[in-house]
FIBA-431260 format. One record per residue (C-alpha): residue number from 0; chain; x, y, z. Coordinates in nm, 4 decimals. Each point is the difference from the previous one (the first is absolute). Last residue first. Example, Ala and Ser with C-alpha at 12.3 -4.5 7.8 and 13.67 -1.06 7.14 Angstrom:
2
+-----+----+----------+----------+----------+
:   i : ch :       xx :       yy :       zz :
+-----+----+----------+----------+----------+
:   1 :  A :   1.3670 :  -0.1060 :   0.7140 :
:   0 :  A :  -0.1370 :  -0.3440 :   0.0660 :
+-----+----+----------+----------+----------+
REM end
This chain:
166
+-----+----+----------+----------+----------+
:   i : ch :       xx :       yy :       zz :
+-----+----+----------+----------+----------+
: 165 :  A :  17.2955 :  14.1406 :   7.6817 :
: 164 :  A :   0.3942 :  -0.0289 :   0.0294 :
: 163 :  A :   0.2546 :  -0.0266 :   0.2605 :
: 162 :  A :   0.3520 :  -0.0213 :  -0.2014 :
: 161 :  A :   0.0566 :  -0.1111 :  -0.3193 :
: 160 :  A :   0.2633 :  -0.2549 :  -0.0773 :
: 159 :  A :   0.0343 :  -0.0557 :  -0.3780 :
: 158 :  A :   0.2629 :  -0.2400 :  -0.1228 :
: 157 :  A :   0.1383 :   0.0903 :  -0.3702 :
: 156 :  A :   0.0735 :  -0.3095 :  -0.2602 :
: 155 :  A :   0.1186 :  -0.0093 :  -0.3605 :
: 154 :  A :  -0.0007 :  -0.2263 :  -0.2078 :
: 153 :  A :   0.2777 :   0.0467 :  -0.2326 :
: 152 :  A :   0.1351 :  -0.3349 :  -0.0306 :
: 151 :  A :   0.2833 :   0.0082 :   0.1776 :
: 150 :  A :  -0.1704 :   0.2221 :   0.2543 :
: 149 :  A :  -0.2331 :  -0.3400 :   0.0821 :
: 148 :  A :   0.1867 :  -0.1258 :   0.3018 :
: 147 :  A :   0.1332 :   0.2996 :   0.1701 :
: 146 :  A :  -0.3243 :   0.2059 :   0.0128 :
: 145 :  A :  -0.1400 :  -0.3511 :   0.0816 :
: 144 :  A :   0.1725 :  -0.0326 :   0.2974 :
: 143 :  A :  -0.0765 :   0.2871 :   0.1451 :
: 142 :  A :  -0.3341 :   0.0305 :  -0.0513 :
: 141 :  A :  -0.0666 :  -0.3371 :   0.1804 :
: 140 :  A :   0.1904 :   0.1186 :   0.2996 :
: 139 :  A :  -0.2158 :   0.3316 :   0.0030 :
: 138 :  A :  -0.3189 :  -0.2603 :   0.0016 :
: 137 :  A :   0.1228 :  -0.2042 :   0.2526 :
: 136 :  A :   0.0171 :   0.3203 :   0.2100 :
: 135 :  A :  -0.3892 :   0.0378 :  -0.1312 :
: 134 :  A :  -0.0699 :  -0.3333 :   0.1183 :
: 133 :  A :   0.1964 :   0.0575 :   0.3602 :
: 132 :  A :  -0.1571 :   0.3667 :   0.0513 :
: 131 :  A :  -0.3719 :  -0.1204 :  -0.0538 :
: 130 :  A :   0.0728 :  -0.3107 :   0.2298 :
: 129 :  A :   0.1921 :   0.1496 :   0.2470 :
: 128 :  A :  -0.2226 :   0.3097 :   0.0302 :
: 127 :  A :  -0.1509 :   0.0367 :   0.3119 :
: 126 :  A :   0.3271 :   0.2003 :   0.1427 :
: 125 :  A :   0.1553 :   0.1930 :  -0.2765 :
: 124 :  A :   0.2284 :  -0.1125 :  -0.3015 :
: 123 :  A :   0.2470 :   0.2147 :  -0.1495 :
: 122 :  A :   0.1362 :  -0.0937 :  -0.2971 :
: 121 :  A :  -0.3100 :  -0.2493 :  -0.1635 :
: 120 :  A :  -0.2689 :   0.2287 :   0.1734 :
: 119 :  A :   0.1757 :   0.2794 :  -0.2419 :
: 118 :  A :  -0.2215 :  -0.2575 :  -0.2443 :
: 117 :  A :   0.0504 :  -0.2270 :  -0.2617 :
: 116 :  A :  -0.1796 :   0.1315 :  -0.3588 :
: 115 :  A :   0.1805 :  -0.2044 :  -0.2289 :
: 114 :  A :   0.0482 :   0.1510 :  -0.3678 :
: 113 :  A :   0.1637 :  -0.2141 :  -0.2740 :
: 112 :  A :   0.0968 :   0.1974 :  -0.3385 :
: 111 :  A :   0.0173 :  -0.1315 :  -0.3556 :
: 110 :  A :   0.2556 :  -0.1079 :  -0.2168 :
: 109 :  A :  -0.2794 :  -0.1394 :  -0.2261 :
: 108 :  A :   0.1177 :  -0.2988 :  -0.0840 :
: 107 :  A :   0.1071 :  -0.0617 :   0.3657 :
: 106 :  A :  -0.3340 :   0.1456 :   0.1230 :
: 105 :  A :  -0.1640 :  -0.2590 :  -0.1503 :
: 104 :  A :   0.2006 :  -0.2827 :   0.1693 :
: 103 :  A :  -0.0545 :   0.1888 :   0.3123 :
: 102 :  A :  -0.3161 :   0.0468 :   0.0358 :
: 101 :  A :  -0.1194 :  -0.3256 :   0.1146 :
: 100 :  A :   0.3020 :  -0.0162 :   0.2554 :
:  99 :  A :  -0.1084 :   0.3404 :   0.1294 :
:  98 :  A :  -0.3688 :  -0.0478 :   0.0679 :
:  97 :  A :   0.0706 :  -0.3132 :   0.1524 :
:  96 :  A :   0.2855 :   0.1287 :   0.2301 :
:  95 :  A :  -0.2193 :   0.3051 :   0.0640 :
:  94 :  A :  -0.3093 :  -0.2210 :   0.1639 :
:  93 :  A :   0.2748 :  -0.2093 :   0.1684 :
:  92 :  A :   0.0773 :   0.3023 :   0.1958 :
:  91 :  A :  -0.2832 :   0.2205 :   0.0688 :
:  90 :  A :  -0.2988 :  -0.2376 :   0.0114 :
:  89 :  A :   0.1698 :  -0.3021 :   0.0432 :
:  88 :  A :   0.1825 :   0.1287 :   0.2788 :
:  87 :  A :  -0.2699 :   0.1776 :   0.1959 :
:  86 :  A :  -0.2383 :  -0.3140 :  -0.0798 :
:  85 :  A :   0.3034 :  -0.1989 :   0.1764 :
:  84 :  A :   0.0477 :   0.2008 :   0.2883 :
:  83 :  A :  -0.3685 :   0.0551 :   0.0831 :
:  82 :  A :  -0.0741 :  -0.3458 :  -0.0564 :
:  81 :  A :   0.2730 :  -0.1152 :   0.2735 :
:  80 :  A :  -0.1278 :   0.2024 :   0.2157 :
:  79 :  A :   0.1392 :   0.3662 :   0.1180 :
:  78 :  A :  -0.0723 :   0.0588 :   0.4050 :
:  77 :  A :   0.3675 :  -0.0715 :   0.0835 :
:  76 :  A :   0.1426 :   0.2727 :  -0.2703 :
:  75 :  A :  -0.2711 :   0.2316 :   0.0889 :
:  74 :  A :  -0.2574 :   0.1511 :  -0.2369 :
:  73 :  A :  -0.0217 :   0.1867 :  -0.2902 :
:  72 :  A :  -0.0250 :  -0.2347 :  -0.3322 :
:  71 :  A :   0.0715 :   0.1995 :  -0.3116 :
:  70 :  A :  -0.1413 :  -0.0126 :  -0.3657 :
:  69 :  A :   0.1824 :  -0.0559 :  -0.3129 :
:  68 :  A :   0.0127 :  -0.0228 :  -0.4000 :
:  67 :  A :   0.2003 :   0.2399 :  -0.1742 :
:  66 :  A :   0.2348 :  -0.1804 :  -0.2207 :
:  65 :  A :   0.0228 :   0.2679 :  -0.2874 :
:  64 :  A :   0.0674 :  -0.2195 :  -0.3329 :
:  63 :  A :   0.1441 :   0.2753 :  -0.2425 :
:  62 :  A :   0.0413 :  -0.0599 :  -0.3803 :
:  61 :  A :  -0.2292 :  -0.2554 :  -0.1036 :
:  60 :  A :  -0.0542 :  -0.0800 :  -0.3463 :
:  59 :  A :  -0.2512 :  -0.1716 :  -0.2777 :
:  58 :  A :  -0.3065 :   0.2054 :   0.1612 :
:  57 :  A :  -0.2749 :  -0.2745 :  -0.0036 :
:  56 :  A :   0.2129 :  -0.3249 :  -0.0108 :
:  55 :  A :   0.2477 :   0.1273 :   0.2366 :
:  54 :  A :  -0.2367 :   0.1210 :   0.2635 :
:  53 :  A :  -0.1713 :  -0.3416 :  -0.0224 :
:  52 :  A :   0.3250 :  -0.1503 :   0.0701 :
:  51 :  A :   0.0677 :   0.1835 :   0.2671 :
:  50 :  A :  -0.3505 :  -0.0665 :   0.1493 :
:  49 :  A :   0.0334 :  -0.3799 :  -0.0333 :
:  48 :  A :   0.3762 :   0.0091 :   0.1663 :
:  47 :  A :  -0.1762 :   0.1650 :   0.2891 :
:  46 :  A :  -0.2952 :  -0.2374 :   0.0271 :
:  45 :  A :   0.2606 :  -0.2809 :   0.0179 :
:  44 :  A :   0.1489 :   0.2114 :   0.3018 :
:  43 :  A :  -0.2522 :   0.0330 :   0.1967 :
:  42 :  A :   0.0658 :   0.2293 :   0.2774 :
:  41 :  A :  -0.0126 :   0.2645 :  -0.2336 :
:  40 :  A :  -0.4040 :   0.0498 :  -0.0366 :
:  39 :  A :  -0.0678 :   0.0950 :  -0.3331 :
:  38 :  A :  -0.3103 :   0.1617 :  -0.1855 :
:  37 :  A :   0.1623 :   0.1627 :  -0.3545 :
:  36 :  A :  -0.1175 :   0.3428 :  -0.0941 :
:  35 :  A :   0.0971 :   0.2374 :  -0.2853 :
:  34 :  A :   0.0855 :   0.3381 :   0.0229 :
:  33 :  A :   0.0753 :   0.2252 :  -0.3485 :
:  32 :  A :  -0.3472 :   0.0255 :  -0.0512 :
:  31 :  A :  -0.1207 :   0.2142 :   0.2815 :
:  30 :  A :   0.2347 :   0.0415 :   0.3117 :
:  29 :  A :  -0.3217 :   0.1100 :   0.2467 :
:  28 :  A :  -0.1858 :  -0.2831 :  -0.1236 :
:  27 :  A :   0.2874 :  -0.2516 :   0.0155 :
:  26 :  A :   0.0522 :   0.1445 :   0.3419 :
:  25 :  A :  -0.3496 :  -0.0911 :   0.1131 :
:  24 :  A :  -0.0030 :  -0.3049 :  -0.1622 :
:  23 :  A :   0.2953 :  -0.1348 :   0.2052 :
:  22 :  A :  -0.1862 :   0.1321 :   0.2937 :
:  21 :  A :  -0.2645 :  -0.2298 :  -0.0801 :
:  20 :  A :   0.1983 :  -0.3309 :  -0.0918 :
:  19 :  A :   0.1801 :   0.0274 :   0.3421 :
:  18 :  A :   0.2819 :  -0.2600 :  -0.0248 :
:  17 :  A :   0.2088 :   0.1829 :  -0.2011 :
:  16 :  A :   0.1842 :   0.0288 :  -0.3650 :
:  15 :  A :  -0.0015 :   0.3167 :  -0.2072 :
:  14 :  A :   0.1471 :  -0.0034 :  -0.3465 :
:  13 :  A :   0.1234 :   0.3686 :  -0.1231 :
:  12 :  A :   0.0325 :   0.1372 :  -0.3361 :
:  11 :  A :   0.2810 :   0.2423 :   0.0081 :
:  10 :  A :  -0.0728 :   0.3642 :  -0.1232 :
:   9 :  A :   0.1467 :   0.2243 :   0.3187 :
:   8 :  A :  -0.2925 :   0.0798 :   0.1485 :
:   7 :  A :  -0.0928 :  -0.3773 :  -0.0198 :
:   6 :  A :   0.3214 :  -0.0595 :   0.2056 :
:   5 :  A :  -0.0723 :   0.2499 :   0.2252 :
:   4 :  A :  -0.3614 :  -0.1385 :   0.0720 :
:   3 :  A :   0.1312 :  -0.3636 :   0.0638 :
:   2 :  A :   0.2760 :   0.1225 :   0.2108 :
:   1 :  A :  -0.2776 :   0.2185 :   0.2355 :
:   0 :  A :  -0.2347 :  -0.3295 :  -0.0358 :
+-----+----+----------+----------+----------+
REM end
């Protein structure tokens, strides 16, 4: 929402994408007519690809995919199931990888910018959070390598790894 809003401050025409239909109308309220609203959920990926191409056909460009996705597990590493670990991981990290392969060929032609959200979680982890820390470490990796990959061809890519936040 706080990117969203600074963006729109700034003149760009923003597309949200979430899970929560109502909050995404609440921002697209607050943002006015330069926010637009497309219902996703990021673990699936088909549904991804249909909401970047959506995005294309309405606005004609993407600059900046911001791959923001996540939520955290807190418990211990023996108590965390099997679900736990892989909703945490298709949630934050598969949810980004889909988000970022759709965008990419657009952001190619665009030379656009990629942001991932990871998490200071993903440097320094802290007991009863091996798999929030581990996804958003994966996340860091994920960065990495695609600053590398795509700065031949001007995509651009900056990892963002807040701290505690409310």
């Amino acid at each position: 929402a706080a990117l969203a809003t600074e963006f729109v401050k700034e003149g760009a025409t923003v597309a949200l994408s979430a899970r929560r239909l109502d909050r995404l109308k609440e921002l697209k309220n607050a943002l006015g007519d330069h926010a637009f609203i497309y219902p996703l959920d990021v673990q699936k990926k088909a549904d991804v690809d249909d909401v970047a191409q959506t995005i294309m056909r309405d606005h004609g460009q993407l600059d900046v995919v911001i791959a923001n996705a996540g939520y955290g597990v807190v418990s211990s590493f023996e108590n965390i199931s099997e679900e736990m670990w892989r909703k945490q991981f298709d949630t934050n990290v598969f949810g980004a990888i889909w988000t970022i392969q759709a965008a990419i060929p657009f952001l190619k032609e665009s030379k656009g910018r990629i942001g991932i959200i990871s998490s200071v979680a993903g440097k320094i982890a802290m007991a009863n959070t091996a798999a929030y820390s581990s996804s958003k470490y994966a996340l860091i990796g994920i960065a990495n390598t695609l600053y590398q990959e795509l700065a031949p061809s001007g995509v651009s890519v900056t990892n963002i790894a807040p701290g505690l936040i409310e």
